[in-house]
ROKE-832491 format. One line per field, with one value per residue (C-alpha): residue number from 1; residue in one letter; x, y, z. Coordinates in Angstrom, 1 decimal. Example, Ala and Ser with C-alpha at 12.3 -4.5 7.8 and 13.67 -1.06 7.14 Angstrom:
BEGIN
nr (1 | 2) $
rest (A | S) $
east (12.3 | 13.7) $
north (-4.5 | -1.1) $
up (7.8 | 7.1) $
# end
This chain:
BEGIN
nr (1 | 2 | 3 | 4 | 5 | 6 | 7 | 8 | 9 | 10 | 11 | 12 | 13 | 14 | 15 | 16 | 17 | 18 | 19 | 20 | 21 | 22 | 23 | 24 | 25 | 26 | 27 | 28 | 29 | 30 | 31 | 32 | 33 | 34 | 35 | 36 | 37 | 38 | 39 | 40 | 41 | 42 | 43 | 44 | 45 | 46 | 47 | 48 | 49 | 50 | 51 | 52 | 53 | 54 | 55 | 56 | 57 | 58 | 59 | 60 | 61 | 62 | 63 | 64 | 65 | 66 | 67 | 68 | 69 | 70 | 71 | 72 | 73 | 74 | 75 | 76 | 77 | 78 | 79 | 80 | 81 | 82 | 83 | 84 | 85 | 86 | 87 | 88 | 89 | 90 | 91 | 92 | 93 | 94 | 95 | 96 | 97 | 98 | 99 | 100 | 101 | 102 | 103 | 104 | 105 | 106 | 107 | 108 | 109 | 110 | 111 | 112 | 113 | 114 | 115 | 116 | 117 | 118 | 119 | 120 | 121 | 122 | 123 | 124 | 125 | 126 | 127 | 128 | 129 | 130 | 131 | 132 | 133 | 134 | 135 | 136 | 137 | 138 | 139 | 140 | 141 | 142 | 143 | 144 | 145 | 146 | 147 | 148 | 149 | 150 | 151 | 152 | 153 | 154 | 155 | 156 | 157 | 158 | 159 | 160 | 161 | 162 | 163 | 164 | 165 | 166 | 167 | 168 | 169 | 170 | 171 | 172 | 173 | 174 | 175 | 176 | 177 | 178 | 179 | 180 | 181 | 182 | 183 | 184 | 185 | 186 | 187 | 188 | 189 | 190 | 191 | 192 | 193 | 194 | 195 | 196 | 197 | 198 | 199 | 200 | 201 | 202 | 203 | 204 | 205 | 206 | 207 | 208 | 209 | 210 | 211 | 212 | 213 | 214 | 215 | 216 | 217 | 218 | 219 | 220 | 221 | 222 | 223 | 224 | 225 | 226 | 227 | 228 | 229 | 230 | 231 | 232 | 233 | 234 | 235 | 236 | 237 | 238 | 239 | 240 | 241 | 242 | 243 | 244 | 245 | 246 | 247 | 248 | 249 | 250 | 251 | 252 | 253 | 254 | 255 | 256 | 257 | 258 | 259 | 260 | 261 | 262 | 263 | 264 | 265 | 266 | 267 | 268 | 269 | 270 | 271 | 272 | 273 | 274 | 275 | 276 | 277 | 278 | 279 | 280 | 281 | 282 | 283 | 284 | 285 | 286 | 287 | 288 | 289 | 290 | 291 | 292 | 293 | 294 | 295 | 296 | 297 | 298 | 299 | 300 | 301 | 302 | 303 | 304 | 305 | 306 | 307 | 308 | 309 | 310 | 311 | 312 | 313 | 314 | 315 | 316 | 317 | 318 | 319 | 320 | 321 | 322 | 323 | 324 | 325 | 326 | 327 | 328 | 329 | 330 | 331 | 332 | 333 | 334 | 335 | 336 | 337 | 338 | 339 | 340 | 341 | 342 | 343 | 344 | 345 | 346 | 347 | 348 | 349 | 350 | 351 | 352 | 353 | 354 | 355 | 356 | 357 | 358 | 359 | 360 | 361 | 362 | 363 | 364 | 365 | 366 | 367 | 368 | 369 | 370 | 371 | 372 | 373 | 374 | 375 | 376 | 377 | 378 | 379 | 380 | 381 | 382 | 383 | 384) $
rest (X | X | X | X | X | X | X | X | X | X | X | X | X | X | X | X | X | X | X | X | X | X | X | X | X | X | X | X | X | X | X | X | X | X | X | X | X | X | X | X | X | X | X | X | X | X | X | X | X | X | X | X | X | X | X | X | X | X | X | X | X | X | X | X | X | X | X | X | X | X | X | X | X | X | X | X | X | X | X | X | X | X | X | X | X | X | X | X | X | X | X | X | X | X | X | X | X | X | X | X | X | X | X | X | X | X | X | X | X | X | X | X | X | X | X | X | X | X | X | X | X | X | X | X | X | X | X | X | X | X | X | X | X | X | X | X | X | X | X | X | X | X | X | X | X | X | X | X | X | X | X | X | X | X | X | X | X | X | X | X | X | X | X | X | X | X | X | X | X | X | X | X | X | X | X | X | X | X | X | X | X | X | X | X | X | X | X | X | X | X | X | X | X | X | X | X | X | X | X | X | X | X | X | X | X | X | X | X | X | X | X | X | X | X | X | X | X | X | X | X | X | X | X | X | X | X | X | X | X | X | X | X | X | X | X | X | X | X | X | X | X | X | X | X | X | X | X | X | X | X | X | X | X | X | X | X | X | X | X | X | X | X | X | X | X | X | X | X | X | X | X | X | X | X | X | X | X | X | X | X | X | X | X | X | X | X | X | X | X | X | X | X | X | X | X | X | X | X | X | X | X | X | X | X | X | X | X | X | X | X | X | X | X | X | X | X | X | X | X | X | X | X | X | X | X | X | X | X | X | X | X | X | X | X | X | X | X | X | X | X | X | X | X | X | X | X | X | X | X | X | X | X | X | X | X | X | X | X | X | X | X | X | X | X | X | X | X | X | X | X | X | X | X | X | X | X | X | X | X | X | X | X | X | X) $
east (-1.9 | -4.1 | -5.3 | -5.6 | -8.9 | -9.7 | -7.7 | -4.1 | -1.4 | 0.7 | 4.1 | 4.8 | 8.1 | 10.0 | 9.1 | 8.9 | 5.9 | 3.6 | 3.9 | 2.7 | -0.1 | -1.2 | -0.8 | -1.0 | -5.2 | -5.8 | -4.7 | -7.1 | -10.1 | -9.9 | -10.2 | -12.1 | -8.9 | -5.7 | -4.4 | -1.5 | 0.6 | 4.0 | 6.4 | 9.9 | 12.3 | 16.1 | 16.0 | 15.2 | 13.2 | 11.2 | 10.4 | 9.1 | 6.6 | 5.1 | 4.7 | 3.1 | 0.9 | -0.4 | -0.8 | 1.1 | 4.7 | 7.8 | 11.2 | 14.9 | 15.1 | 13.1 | 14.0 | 12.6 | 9.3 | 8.7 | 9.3 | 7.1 | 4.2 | 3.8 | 3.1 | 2.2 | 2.4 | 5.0 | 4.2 | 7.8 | 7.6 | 11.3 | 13.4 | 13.1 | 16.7 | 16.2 | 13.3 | 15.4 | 17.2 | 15.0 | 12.0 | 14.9 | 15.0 | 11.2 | 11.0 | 14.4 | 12.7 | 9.6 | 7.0 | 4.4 | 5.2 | 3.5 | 6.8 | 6.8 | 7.8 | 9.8 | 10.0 | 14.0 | 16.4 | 18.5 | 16.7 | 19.1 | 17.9 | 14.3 | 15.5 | 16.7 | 13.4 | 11.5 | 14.0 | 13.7 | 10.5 | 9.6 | 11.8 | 10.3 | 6.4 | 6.2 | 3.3 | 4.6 | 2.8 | 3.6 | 1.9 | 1.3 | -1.6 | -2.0 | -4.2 | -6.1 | -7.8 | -11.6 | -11.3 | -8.6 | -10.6 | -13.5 | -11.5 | -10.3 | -13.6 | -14.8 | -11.2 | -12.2 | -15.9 | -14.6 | -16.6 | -13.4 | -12.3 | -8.6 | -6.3 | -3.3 | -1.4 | -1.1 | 0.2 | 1.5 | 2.1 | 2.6 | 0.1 | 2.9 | 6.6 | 8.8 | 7.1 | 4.1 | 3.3 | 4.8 | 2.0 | -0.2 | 0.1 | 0.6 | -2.7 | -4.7 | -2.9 | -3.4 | -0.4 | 0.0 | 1.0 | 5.3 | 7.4 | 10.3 | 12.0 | 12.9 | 13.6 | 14.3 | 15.7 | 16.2 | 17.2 | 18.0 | 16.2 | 16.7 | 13.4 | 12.3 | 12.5 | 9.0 | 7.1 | 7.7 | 5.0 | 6.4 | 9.8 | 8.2 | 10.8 | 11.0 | 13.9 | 15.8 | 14.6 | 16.0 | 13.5 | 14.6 | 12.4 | 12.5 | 10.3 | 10.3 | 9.2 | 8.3 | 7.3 | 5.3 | 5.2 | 1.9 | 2.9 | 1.6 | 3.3 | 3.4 | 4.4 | 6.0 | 6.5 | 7.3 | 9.1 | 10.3 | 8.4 | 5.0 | 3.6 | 4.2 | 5.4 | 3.4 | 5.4 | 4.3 | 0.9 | -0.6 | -1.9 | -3.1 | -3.4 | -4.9 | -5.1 | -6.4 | -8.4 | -10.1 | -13.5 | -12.9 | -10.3 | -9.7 | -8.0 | -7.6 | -7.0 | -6.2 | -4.3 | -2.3 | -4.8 | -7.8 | -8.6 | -11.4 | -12.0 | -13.2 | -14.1 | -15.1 | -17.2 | -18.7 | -22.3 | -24.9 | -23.9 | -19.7 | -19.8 | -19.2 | -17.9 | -20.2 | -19.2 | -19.5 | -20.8 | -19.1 | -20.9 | -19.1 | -22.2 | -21.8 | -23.6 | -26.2 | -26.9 | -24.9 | -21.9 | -20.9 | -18.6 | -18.3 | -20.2 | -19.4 | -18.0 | -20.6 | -20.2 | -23.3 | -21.9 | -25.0 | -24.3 | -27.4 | -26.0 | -24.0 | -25.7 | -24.1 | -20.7 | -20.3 | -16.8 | -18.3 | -16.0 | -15.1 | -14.2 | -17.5 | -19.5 | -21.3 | -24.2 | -24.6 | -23.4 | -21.4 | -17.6 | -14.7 | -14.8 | -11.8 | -10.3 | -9.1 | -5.4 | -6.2 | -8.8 | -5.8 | -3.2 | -6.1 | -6.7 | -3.2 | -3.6 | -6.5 | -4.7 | -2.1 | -4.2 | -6.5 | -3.3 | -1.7 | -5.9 | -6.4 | -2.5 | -3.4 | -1.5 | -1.6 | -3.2 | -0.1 | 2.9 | 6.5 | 6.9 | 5.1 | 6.8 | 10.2 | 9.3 | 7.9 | 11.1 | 12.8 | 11.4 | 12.1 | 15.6 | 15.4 | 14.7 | 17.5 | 20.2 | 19.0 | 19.3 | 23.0 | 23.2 | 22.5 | 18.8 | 19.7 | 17.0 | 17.3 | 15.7 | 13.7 | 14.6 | 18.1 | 21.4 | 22.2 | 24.7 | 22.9 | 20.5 | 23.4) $
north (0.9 | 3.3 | 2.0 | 3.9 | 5.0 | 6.0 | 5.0 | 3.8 | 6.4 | 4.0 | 4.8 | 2.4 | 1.6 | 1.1 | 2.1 | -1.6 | -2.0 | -3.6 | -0.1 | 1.2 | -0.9 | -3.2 | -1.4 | 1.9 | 1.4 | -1.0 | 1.1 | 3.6 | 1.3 | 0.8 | 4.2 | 3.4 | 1.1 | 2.8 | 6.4 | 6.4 | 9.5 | 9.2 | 7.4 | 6.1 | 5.2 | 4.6 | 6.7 | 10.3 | 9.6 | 6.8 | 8.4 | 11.2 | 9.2 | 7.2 | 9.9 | 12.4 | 9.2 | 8.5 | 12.0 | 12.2 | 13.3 | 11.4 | 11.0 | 9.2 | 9.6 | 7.0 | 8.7 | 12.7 | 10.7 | 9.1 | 12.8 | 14.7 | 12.6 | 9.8 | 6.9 | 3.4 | 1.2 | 0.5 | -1.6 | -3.0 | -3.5 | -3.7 | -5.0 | -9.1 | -9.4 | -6.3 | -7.8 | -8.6 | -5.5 | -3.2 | -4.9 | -4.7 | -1.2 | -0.1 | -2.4 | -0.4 | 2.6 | 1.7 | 0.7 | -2.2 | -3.6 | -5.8 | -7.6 | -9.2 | -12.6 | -14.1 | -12.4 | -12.8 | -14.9 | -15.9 | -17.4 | -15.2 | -11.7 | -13.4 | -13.7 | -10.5 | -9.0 | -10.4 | -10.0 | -6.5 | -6.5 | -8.1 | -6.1 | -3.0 | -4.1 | -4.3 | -6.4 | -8.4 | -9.9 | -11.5 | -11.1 | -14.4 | -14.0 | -17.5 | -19.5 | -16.1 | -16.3 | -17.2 | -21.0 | -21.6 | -19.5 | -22.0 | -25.6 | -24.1 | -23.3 | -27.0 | -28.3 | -27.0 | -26.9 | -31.6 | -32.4 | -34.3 | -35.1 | -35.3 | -34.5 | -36.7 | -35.6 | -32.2 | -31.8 | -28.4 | -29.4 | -26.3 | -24.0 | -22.1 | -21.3 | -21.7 | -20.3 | -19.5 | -23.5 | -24.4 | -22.2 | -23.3 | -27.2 | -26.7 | -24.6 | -28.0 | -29.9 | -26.9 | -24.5 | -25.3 | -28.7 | -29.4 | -30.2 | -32.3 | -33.8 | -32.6 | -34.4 | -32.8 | -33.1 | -29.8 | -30.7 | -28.5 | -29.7 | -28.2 | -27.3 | -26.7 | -23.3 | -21.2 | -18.0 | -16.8 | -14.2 | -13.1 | -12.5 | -11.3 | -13.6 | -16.4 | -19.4 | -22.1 | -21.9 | -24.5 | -25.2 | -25.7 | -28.8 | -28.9 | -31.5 | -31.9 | -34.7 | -33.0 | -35.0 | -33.5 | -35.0 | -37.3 | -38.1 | -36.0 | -35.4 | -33.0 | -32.6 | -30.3 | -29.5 | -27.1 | -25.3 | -22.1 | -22.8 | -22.9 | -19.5 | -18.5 | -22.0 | -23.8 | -26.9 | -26.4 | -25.9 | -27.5 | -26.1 | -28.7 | -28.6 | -31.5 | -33.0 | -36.8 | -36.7 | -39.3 | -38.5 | -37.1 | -35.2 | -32.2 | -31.3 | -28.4 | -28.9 | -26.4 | -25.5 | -22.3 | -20.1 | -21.7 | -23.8 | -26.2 | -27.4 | -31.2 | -31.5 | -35.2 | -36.9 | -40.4 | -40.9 | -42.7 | -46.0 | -45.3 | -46.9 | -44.0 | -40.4 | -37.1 | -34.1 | -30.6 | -28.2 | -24.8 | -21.8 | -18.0 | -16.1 | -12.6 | -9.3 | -10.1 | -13.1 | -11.4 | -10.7 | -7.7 | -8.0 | -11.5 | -11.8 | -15.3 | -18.3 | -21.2 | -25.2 | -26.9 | -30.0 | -32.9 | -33.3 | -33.2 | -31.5 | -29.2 | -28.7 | -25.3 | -23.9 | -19.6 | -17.7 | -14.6 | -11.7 | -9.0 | -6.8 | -6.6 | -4.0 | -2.2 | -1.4 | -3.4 | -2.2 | 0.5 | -0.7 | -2.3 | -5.6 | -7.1 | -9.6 | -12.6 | -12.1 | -8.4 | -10.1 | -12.2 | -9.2 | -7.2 | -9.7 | -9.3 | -5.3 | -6.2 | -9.0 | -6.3 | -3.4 | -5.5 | -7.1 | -2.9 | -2.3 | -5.0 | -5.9 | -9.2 | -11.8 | -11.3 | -14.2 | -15.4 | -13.5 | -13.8 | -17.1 | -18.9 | -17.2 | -17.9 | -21.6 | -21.4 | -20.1 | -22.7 | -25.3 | -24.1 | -23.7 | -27.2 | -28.7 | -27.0 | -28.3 | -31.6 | -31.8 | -30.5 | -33.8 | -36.3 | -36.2 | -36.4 | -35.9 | -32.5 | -32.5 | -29.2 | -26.8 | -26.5 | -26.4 | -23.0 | -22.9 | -23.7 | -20.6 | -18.4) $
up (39.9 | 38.1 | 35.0 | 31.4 | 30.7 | 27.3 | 23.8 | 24.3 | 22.9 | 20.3 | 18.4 | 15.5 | 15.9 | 12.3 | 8.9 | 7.2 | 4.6 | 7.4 | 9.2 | 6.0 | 4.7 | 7.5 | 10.8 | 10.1 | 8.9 | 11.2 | 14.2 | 12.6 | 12.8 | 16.4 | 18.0 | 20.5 | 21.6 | 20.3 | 19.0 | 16.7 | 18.5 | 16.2 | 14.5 | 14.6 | 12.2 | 12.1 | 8.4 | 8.9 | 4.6 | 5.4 | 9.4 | 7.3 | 4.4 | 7.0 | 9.4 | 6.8 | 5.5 | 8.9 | 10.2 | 13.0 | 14.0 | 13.1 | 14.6 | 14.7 | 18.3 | 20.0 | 23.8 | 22.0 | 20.4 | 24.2 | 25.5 | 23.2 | 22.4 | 25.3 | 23.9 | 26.3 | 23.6 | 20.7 | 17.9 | 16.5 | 12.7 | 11.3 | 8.9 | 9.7 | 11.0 | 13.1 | 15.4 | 18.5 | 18.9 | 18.0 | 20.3 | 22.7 | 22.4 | 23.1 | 25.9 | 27.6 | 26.6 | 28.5 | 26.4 | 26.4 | 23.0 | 20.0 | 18.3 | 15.0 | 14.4 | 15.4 | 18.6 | 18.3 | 15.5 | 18.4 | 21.9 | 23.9 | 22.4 | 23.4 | 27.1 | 27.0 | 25.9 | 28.3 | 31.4 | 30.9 | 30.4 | 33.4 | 35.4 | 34.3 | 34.8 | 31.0 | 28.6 | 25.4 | 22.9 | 19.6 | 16.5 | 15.7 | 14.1 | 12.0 | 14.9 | 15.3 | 12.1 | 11.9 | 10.6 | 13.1 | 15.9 | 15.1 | 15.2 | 18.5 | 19.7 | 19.2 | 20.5 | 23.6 | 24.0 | 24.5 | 21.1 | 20.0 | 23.1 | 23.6 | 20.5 | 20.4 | 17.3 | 15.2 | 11.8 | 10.3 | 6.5 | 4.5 | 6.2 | 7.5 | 7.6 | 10.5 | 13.7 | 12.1 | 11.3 | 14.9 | 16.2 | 14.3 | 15.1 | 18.8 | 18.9 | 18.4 | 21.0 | 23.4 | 24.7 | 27.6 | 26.3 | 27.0 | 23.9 | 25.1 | 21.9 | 18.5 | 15.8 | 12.8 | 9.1 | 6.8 | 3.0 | -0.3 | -3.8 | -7.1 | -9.1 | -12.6 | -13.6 | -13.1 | -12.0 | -8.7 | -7.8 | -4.9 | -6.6 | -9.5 | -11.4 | -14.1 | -13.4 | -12.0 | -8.3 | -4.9 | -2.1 | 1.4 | 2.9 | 6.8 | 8.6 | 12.0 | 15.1 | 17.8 | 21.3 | 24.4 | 27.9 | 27.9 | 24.3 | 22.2 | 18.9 | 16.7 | 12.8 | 11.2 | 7.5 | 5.2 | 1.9 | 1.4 | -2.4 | 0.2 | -0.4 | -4.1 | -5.9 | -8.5 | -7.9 | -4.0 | -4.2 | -1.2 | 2.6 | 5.2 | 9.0 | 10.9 | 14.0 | 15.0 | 18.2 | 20.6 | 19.3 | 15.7 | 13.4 | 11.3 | 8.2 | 6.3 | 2.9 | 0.2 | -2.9 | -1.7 | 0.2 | -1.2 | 1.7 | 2.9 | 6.6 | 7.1 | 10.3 | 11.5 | 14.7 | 15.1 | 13.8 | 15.6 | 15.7 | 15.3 | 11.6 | 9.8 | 10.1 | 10.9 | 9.1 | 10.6 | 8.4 | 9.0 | 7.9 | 7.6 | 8.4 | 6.5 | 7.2 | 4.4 | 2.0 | -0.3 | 1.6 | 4.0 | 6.8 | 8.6 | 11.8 | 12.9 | 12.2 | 13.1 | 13.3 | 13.2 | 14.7 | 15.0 | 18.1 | 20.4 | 23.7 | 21.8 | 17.9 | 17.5 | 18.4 | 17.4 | 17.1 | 17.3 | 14.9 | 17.8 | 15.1 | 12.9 | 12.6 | 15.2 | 13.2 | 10.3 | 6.9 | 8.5 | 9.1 | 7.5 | 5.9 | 7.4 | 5.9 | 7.9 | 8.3 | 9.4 | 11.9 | 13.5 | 13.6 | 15.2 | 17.9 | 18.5 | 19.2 | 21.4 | 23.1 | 23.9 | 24.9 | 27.3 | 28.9 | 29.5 | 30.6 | 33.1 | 34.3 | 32.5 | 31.0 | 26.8 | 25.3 | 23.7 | 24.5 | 24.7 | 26.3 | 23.7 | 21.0 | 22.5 | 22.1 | 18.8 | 17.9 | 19.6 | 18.7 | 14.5 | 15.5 | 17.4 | 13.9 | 12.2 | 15.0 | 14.9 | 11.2 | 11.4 | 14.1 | 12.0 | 12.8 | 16.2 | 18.7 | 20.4 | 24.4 | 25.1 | 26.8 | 24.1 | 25.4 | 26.5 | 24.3 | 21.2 | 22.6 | 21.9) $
# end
């Protein structure tokens, strides 16, 4: 099959803020990857602002935008509860798609995504962008480079809701590791009335808590917390990640997005711990762009361990400043567009977010059991 040469023609699919703010500049700042050709909403108002913001055409007819401006790729940004069908909808229109998360509410509209994908020679991936961001790009890097040798469990505790934290926590115990068990317990709590940011309000407010168990074959576990208080809360101010390894571990520790990496190995001798010293190495002294992220690690086969930034700056001084959340969403356009270039396997995709999802909703069944422990794959009925 003859492969695309040149920048890929993308539609954005839906009008929700993220078209606005997040995809629309960041498809701009790749045009040596992607063109934004048009764009597609359900509302013939919003279709139009987006479209005249961006530049391009706009339209309520998804099969008239395909005809008229030929896009390969569809970027599905929607209302949250619209992800499945509308993702749904691109693939059967024929498009390689980037989905939002979750890549479906229910694990059935997920199946059907990617049947019909599949059966149509179709790429999928998932903007899952939380393990793609540079300090989590890093503790991968040294995951995997052996420094800590095998990691037996992985904590998500706060750093993430739902999916986003599952992804998160399985990253460090690799995924291609197997869940099999969930054990899970979701609980309500009244709070003290205060600020919400997000909200913009001032009041009485009620968290959910869930916490979940979750067991992989060669027993591995992993733990996951969370509140819906996480992201905007006073009373829920901390963000960890960590994992315990054979040879080391790793925390993340932070009070909301203001977070600090400890990274630990064995010093000479095993008495004490060895600290890796991370470095975000800028464009200048003084800041710029970031380059790399760099572990200087004390260990003498392997002192240094780079995550080169793919996205900075060709010549030096002279390109956006991403920030690190637009870093992780971009890798998820790239992951996309080599996958369409080469006939390659996204770096993520659908199957993984499928069991992110499932493994969330896993939590929430076995809560309604009693804290009943919920095998993996669920019941096909619970899928429904």
């Amino acid at each position: 099959m003859a492969q695309p040469t040149g920048p890929l023609r993308v539609a954005i699919i839906g009008t929700s803020s993220r078209s606005d703010y997040l995809y629309g500049p960041l498809l701009r700042a790749l045009p040596d990857e992607v063109e934004v050709v048009s764009v597609w909403g359900r509302s013939a108002e919003s279709s139009r602002r987006l479209g005249e913001r961006l530049g391009v055409p706009w339209y309520t007819d998804l099969e008239r935008l395909i005809r008229e401006t030929a896009p390969v790729i569809g970027i599905v940004s929607v209302a949250y509860d619209a992800n499945g069908q509308v993702g749904l909808m691109a693939v059967e229109a024929g498009l390689h798609v980037l989905l939002e998360t979750p890549i479906a509410h229910k694990l059935r509209e997920a199946d059907a995504i990617i049947a019909a994908a599949n059966a149509r020679g179709l790429k999928i991936e998932v903007a899952e962008q939380f393990h793609r961001r540079p300090q989590e790009q890093i503790k991968l890097k040294l995951i995997e480079a052996g420094l800590f040798g095998r990691v037996h469990t992985s904590f998500n505790d706060f750093a993430g809701h739902g999916y986003h934290g599952v992804s998160v926590m399985r990253s460090y115990l690799g995924f291609d590791a197997h869940p099999e068990q969930v054990t899970g317990a979701v609980r309500q709590y009244d709070l003290a009335p205060h600020w919400s940011r997000l909200a913009e309000t001032r009041g009485a407010r009620q968290e959910t808590q869930e916490h979940g168990i979750i067991t992989f074959v060669g027993g591995q576990l992993g733990l996951f917390h969370w509140t819906s208080e996480g992201y905007d809360s006073a009373l829920r101010w901390w963000r960890s990640s960590r994992f315990l390894a054979e040879k080391g571990m790793g925390i993340s520790v932070g009070v909301h997005i203001d977070v600090r990496e400890q990274l630990t190995l064995l010093s000479p001798g095993g008495e004490a711990p060895r600290f890796v010293t991370l470095e975000r190495r800028l464009e200048r002294v003084d800041g710029g762009a970031l380059i790399a992220m760099v572990a200087h690690t004390g260990d003498p086969d392997l002192p240094i361990i780079t995550w080169e930034n793919p996205f900075r700056p060709a010549v030096r001084g002279h390109g956006r400043q991403w920030h690190d959340d637009e870093i992780g969403v971009a890798g998820c356009i790239i992951s996309l567009v080599n996958a369409v270039r080469h006939d390659t396997a996204p770096t993520y995709g659908p199957g993984q977010a499928r069991l992110d999802q499932e493994i969330i909703l896993a939590i929430q069944f076995s809560s309604q059991q009693g804290g009943a422990p919920m095998s993996l794959p669920l019941d096909r009925a619970l899928q429904d």
